[in-house]
C-alpha positions in Angstrom: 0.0 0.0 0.0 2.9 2.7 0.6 4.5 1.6 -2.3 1.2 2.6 -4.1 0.8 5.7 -2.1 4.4 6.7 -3.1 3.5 6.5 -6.8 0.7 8.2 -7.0 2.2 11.3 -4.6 5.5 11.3 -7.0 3.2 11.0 -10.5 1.1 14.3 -8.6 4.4 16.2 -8.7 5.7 15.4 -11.8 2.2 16.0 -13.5 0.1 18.7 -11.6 2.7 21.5 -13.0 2.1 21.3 -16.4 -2.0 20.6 -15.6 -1.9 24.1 -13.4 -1.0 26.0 -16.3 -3.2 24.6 -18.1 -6.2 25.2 -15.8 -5.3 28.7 -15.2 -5.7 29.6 -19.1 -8.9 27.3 -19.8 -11.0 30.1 -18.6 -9.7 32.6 -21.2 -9.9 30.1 -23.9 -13.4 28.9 -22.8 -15.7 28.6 -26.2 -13.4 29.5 -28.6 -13.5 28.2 -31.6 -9.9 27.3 -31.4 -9.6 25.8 -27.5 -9.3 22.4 -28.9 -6.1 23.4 -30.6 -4.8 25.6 -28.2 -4.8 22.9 -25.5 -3.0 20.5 -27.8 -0.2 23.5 -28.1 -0.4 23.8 -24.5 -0.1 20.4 -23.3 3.0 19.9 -26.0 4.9 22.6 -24.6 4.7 24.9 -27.4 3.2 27.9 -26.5 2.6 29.0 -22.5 0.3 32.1 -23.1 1.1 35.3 -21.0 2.9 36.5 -17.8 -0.7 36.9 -16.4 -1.7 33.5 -17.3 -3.9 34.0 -19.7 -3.7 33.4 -24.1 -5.1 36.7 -25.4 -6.4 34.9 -28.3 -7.7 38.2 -29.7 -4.1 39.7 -30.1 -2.0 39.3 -33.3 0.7 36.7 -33.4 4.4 38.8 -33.1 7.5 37.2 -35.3 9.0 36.9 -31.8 6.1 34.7 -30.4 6.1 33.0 -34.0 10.0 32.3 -33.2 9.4 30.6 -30.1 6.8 28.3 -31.2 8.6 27.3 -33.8 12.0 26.9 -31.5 9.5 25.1 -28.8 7.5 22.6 -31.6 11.1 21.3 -33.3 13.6 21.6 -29.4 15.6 24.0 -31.1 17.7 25.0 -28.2 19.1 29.0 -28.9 22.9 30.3 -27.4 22.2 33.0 -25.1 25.5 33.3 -24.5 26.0 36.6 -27.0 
C-alpha cells in the first residue's frame, strides 16, 4: 500500500505543474473556436500564453512569439551566451 501511495504522490508532482497552467488559461480560452487546438499546443509545450496567465487569443501573433513556437515545436535550443 505505501508503495502505491508513493506512486501516486510522486506522478502528482511530476504532473500537476504542467496541468496548473493549463487550468489557469482554460478560462480565457473557454468557447473558442480554437480551444481544442490551443490545449493540444499547451499540453505539447509549445506555447505557455502570457505572464498573467492568460492566451489573449484576440491579439495578433508577433515574429518573436512566431519564433518561439517554432523553437519550442522542433527543441531548437538557442545560445544566449551573446
Amino acid at each position: 500500500m505505501k508503495k502505491i501511495l508513493s506512486f501516486l504522490c510522486i506522478s502528482l508532482f511530476i504532473i500537476l505543474p504542467f496541468q496548473v497552467n493549463a487550468l489557469v488559461m482554460l478560462s480565457d480560452i473557454e468557447g473558442s473556436v480554437f480551444e481544442e487546438h490551443i490545449l493540444e499546443l499547451l499540453y505539447d509545450g509549445i506555447i505557455s500564453g502570457y505572464s498573467d496567465g492568460m492566451y489573449h487569443e484576440e491579439r495578433e501573433v508577433t515574429r518573436g512569439a512566431m519564433a518561439k513556437f517554432v523553437k519550442n515545436a522542433f527543441g531548437i535550443e538557442t545560445d544566449t551566451s551573446c
